[in-house]
N, C-alpha and C positions, 0 to 999 in steps of 0.2 A: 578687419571687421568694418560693416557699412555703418553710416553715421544713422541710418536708420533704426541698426539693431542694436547699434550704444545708446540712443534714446530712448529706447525702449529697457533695456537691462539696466540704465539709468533711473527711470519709473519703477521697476519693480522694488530697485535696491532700496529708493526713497521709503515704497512702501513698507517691505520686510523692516527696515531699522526704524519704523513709526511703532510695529508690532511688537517686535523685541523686545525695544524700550519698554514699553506699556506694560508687556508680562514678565520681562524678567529686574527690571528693577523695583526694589521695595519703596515704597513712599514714605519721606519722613512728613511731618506735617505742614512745611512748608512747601514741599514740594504738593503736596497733594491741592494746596490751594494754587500753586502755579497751573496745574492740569487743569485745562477747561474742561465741563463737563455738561452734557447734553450734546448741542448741533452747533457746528461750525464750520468755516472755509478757509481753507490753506488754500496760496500758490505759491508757487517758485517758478524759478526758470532755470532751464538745467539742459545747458548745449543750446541748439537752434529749436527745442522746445521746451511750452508752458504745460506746468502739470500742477490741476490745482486738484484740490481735493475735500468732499464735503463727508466731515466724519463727526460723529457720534458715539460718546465715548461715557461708558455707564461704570462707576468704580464704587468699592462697597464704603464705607464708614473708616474699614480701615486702611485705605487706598487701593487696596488689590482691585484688580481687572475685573471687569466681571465680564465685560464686553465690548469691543470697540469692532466700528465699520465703517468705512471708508467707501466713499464712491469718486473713483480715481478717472478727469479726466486728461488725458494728453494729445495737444494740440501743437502744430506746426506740422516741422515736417512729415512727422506718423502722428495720424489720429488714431486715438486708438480710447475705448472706455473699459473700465473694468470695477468691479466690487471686489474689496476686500471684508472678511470678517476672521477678526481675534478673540480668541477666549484664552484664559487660561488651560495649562493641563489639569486633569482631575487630581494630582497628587498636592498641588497648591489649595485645593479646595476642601475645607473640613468637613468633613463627617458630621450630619445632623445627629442631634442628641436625642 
């Protein structure tokens, strides 16, 4: 593999395990005040490139997801930008009364 396209599958992986996390673990109530909520900025650096990321992250009362978005970008030796967006599945989500 080029170091190009592990910086790159390195960026996606970051992203997928951002989303994961978000929908498939439950919140207890510490955690849910750990999760920042609104707009924010992550970076890392990962290989010979930075990948930061400005996500937005909308979770209900009782921690579930309701939405997160990511705008990922990755700098050095591949530039490259991309958006993500997470929702939950609908079977996570109850049924209006």
């Amino acid at each position: 593999m080029t170091s190009k396209f592990k910086s790159v599958v390195g960026a996606l992986i970051a992203g997928a395990t951002f989303a994961t996390t978000l929908i498939a673990t439950p919140m207890t109530a510490s955690a849910q005040q750990a999760t920042p909520q609104g707009w924010f900025k992550v970076c890392d650096k990962q290989g010979d490139s930075d990948v930061c990321s400005v996500r937005n992250i909308i979770a209900a009362n009782t921690g579930q997801l309701i939405t997160a978005v990511a705008l990922v970008t990755v700098s050095g030796k591949v530039n490259r930008k991309f958006m993500q967006v997470s929702v939950p599945p609908a079977r996570l989500i109850p049924r209006a009364c």
